[in-house]
N, C-alpha and C positions, 0 to 999 in steps of 0.2 A: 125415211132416212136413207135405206138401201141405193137407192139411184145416186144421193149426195155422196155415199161413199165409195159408190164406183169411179164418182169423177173424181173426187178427191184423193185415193190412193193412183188413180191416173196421171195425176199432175205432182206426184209423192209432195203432195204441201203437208203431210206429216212428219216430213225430213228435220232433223236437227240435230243438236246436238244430244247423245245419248239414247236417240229414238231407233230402235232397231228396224220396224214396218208398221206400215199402216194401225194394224192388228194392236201394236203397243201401245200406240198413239190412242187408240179408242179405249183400252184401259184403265189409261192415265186419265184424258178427259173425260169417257163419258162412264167411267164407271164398271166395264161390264172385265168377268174375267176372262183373263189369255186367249180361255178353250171359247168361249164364248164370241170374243171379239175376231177370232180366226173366222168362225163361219159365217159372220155376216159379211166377210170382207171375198172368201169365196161365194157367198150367196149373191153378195152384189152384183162381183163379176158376170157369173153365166148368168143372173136376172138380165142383163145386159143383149146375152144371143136368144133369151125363149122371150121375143112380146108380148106373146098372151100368156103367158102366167105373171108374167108381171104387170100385164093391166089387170088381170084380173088379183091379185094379191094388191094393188093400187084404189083398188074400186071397194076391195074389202071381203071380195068374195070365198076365199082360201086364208087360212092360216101362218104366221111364219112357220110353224113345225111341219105342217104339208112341205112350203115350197120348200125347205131346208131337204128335205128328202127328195123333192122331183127334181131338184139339181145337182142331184150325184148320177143321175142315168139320163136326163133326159136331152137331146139334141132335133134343134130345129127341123129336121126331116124326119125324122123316126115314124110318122102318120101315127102315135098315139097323141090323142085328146086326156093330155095331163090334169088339163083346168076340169074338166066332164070326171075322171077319178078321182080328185081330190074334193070335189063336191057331194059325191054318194059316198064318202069312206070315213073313215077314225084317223087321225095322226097313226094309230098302231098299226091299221088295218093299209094305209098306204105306204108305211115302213116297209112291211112286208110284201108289197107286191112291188118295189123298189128292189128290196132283195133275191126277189125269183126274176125280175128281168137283168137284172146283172149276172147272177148265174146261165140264164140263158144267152146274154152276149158273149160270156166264157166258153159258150158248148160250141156255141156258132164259130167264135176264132178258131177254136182246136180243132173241130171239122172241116172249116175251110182247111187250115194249114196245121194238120196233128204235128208232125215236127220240130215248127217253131213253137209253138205251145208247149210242147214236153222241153224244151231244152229252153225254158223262159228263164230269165234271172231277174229279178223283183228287188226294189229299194224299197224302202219308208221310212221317212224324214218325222219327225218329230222333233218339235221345241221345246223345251223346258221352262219352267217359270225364272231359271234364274239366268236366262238368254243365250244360253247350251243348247247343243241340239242331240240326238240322239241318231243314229242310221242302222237300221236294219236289212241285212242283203237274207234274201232267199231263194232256194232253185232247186236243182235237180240236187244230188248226193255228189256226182261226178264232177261236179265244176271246184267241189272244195278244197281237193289236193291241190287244181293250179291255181288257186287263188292264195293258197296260204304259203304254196312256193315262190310264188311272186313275192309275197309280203315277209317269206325268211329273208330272200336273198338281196332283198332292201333292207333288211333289219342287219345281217351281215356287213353290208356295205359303210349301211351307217355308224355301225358297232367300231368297225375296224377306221374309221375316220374319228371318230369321236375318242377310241383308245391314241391315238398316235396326238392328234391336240393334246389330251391329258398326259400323255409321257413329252412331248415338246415344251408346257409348262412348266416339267418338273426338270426338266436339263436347261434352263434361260433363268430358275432361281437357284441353281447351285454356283455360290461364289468362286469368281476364279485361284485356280489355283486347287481348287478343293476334286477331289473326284467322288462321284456319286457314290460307290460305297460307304466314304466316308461319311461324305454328308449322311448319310441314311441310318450308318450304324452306329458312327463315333461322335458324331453332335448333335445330340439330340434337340440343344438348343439350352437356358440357364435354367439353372435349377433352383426351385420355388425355395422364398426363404424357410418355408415349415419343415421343410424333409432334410434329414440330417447329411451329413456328406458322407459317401460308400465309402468305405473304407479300401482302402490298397491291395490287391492280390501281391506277394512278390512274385518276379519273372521267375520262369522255370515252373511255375508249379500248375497244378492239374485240377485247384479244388472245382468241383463241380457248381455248376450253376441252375438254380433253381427257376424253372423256366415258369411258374404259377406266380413269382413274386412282383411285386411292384417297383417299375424301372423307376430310375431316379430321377427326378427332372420332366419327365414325359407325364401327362394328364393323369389323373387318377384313375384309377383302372387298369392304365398298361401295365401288361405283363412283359417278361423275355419273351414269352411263347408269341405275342403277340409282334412286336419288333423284327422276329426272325422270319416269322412267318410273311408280313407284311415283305421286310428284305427280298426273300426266296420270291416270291410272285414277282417283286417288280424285275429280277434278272432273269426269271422263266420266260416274260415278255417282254426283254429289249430286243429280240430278233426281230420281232413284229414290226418293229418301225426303223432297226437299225440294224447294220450288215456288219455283224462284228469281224475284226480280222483274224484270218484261220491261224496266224504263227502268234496268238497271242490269247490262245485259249486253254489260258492258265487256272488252278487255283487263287482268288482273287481274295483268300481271302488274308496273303503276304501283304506288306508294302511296297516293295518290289512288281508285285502284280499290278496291283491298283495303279499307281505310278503309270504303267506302261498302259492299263487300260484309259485312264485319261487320254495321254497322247494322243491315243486313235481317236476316242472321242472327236478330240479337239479338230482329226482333219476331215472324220466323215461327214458331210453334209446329212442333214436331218430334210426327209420329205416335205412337197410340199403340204399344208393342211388347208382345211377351206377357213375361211373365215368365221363361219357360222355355221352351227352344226344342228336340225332342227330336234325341239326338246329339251334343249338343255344337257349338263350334264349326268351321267346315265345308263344305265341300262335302255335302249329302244323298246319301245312298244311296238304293237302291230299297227296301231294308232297312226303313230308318225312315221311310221315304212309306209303305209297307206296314203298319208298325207304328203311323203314325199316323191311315191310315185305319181300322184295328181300334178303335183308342182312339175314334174320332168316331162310329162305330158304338154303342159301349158307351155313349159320351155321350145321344146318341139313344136306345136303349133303355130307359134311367133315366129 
């Protein structure tokens, strides 16, 4: 069946819809699992560059479990006689001398070129059954600090574009007329028919407010503490995306103030933001800094 599947993931006739590679297609049709149907689909392939272990695995003489092992090391030139070892040995006993010539073509690069061997950096790709992959980087100790500075200073980037969409949605839904403090602190929006109506402070007076208790109208749960706090953040980061006016860096929290803070609103232009920001909305992972420096990469090479 081997030779059938080399032509057949050749001509990807396992394409379709929902079908991720060759490899899935065989688990679907003929049964066998993931990890399973991966190595016959790389067995197939290089049974392809060694002829004689695949006449001789054809003829019947060798085992799939042999040539599954002499197709991790072996190459058409190498002058070992693969078919002649796998004939005097065990599946375990050819494992193993599978794995002392891999380590020996390790010593031979590092000796050719010690160098580039010490400062290698190593992937492994891994699929998941639920069509996920998994990536593993490896190397020296000293490649780690620029790769994770790389993947802050994307993580940064993306952070500080994904904040500025998130505050540009929240200034395009406050109604005209209204200015964001308000919106934020004095409408909270109506108030559920089960929670009775707050009662009146009169002006002038100073009674304190219980910041643990439960706002009126706001989801269950909210507290003042929570309201205030929320408030303070979002005016700790309006610089971030907006360059407020220095003769109007008042206590905002008069009506007088707010009034006047509108206005500037109204004439400062708001940055531009991207359209799409990868991830979602968010905190950035290293994940999508990583997946976003590939993409800028890709960009660049177009």
């Amino acid at each position: 069946m081997l030779p059938w599947v080399a032509e057949f993931d050749r001509r990807e006739g396992w394409a379709g819809t929902g079908l991720l590679s060759c490899a899935h297609w065989l688990s679907w049709k003929v049964g066998l699992s993931l990890g399973a149907a991966r190595e016959q689909v790389r067995v197939a392939r290089r049974l392809e560059e060694l002829p004689s272990v695949a006449e001789a695995y054809r003829a019947g003489r060798i085992s799939y479990s042999k040539v599954r092992a002499i197709t991790r090391v072996a190459e058409p030139e190498d002058g070992i006689d693969w078919v002649e070892h796998a004939r005097h040995s065990t599946a375990s006993q050819l494992e193993a001398v599978v794995r002392g010539v891999r380590r020996a073509q390790a010593a031979e690069q590092a000796e050719a070129d010690p160098e580039t061997a010490a400062w290698q950096l190593r992937t492994r790709v891994r699929y998941n059954d639920d069509g996920s992959f998994s990536m593993t980087v490896s190397g020296p100790a000293e490649f780690l600090p620029v790769l994770q500075a790389g993947i802050d200073a994307k993580k940064a980037e993306l952070q500080r574009q994904r904040d500025a969409e998130a505050a540009a949605v929240v200034v395009e839904d406050v109604p005209a007329g209204t200015s964001v403090a308000a919106q934020l602190e004095l409408e909270p929006g109506p108030e559920p028919e089960s929670d009775p109506e707050p009662a009146d402070v009169p002006a002038g007076t100073s009674s304190p407010v219980d910041l643990d208790e439960q706002v009126p109208g706001w989801p269950a749960g909210t507290t003042a503490r929570d309201v205030r706090a929320a408030s303070d953040s979002f005016f700790a980061n309006l610089p971030r995306w907006r360059e407020p006016a220095p003769e109007l860096d008042v206590d905002l929290s008069s009506p007088e103030a707010r009034t006047a803070r509108e206005a500037a609103d109204a004439v400062t232009p708001a940055p531009d933001v991207p359209a799409e920001t990868p991830g979602g909305p968010g905190t950035v992972t290293d994940a999508e800094a990583l997946l976003a420096l590939a993409q800028d990469a890709l960009t660049t090479e177009r």
